[in-house]
C-alpha positions as CSV (number, residue, x, y, z in Angstrom):
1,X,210.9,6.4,-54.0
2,X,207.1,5.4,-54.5
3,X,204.8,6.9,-51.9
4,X,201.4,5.7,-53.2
5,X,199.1,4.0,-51.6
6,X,198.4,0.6,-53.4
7,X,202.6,0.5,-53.1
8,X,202.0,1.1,-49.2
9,X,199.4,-1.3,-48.9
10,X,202.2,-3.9,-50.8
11,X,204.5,-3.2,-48.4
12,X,202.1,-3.6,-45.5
13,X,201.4,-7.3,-46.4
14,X,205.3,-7.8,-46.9
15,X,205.6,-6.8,-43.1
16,X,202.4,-8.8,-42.2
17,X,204.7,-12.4,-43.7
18,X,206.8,-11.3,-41.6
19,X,204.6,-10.5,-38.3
20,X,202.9,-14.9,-39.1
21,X,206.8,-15.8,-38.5
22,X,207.0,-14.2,-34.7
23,X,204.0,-16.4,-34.1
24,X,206.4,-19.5,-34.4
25,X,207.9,-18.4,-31.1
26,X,204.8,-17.4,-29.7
27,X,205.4,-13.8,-29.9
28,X,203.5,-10.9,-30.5
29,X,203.0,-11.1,-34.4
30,X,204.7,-7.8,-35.5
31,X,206.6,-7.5,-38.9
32,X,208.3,-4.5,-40.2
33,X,210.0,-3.9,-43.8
34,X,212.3,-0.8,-44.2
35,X,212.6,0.6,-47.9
36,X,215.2,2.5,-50.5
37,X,214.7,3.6,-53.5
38,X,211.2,1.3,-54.1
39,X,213.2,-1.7,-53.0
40,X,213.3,-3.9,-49.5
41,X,216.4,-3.6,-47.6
42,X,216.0,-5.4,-44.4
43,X,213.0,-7.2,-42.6
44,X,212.1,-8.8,-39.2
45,X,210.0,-9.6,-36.7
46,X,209.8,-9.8,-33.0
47,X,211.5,-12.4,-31.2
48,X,211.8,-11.1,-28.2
49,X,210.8,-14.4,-26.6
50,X,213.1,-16.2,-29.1
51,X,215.8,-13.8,-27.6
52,X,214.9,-13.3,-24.4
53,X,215.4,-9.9,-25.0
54,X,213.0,-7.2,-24.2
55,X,214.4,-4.6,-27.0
56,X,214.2,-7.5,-29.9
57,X,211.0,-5.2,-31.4
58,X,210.5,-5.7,-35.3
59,X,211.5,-2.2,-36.2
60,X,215.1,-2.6,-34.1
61,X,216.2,-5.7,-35.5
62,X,214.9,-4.2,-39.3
63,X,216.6,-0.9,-38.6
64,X,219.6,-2.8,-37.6
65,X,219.7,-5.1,-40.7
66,X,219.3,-2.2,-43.1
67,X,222.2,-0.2,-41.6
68,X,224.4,-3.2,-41.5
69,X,223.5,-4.4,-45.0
70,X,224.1,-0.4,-46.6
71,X,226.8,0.2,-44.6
72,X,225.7,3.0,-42.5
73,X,223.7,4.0,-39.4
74,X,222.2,7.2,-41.0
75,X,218.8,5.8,-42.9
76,X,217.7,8.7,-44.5
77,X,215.6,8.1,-47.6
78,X,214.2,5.0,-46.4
79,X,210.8,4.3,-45.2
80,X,209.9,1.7,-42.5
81,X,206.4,-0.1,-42.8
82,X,205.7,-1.8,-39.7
83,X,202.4,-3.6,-38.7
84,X,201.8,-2.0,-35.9
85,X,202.0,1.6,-34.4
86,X,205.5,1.6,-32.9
87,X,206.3,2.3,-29.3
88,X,208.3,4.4,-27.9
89,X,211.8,2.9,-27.8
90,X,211.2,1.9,-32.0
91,X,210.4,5.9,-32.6
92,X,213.3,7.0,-30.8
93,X,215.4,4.2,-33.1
94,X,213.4,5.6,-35.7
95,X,214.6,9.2,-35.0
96,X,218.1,7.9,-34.3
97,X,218.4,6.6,-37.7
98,X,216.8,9.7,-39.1
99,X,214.7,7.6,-41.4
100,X,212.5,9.8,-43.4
101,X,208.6,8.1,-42.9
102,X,207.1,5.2,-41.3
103,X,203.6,3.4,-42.4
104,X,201.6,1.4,-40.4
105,X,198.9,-0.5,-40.2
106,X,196.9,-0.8,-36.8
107,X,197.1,1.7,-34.1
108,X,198.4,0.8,-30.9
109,X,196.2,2.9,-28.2
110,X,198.4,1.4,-25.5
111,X,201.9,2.2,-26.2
112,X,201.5,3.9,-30.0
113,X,204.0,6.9,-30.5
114,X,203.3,7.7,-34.1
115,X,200.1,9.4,-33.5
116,X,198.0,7.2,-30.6
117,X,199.9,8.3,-26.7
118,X,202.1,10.6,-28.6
119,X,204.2,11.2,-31.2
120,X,207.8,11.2,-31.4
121,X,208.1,10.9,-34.7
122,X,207.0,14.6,-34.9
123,X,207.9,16.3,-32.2
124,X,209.5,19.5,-32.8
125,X,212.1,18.8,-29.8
126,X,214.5,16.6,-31.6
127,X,216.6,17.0,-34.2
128,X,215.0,14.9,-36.7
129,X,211.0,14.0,-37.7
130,X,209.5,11.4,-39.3
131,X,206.3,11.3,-42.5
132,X,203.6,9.0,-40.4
133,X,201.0,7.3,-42.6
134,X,199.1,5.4,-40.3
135,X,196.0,2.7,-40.5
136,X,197.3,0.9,-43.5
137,X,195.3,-2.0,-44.0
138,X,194.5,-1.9,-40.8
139,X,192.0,-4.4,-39.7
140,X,194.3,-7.0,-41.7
141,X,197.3,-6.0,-39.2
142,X,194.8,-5.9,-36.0
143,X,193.6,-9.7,-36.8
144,X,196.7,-11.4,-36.1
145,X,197.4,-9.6,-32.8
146,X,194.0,-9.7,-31.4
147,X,193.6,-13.8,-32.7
148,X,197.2,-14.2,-30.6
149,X,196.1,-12.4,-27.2
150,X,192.6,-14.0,-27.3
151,X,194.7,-17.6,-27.3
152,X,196.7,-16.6,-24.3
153,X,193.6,-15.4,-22.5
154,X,192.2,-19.1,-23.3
155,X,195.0,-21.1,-22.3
């Protein structure tokens, strides 16, 4: 699997198409892609208004995908790049799925638990730990989000 940067930073802007299509619902514009073997396996966004459901993250509806599309709930080997720092319910899917690293582009000094609060995705307690590659293009990730709450403020 490639783990260089300029392949990172390609992966990054997959996610961030992704993250623009959330906006359609007026969600928060999060995109995630998750990766085997150099190629894209499943992607998504947040539609948790689309939904109406509060779990309906980018990360869980890509982790999802990719385990229904290879047939298995165990992702090891894959990678998930996500726009933004995932929270606490997407590390512990993250660590469920045993997936191997996750890159990401802005930090997320609210709810972040890949480095910013804390990290799950490293903690020694469980069973499983995740690579974190963090601040990938990270002012291109930031814009979207902080251009959507600044319209709600206005509204």
């Amino acid at each position: 699997m490639k783990n260089t940067a300029d392949f990172d930073k390609r992966m990054i802007r997959e996610a961030l198409k992704e993250a623009k299509k959330a906006l359609e619902y007026r969600d928060v514009p999060v995109g995630c892609v998750l990766v085997r073997d150099g190629a894209i396996v499943a992607r998504a966004h947040n539609r948790r208004e689309r939904d109406n459901r509060p779990t309906a993250h980018a990360e869980v509806l890509c982790i999802d995908a990719a385990a229904k599309r290879l047939g298995a709930w165990n992702l090891s080997g894959c990678t998930l790049y996500v726009t933004l720092e995932p929270c606490v319910m997407c590390a512990g899917a993250i660590v469920y799925a045993r997936i191997d690293r996750v890159v990401f582009g802005a930090y997320d000094k609210r709810f972040g638990c890949a480095g910013s609060v804390h990290n799950l995705l490293a903690d020694p307690k469980f069973n499983h730990r995740a690579l974190v590659t963090g601040g990938v293009l990270e002012a291109e990730c930031l814009a979207p989000i902080q251009e959507f709450f600044k319209a709600i403020r206005f509204r």
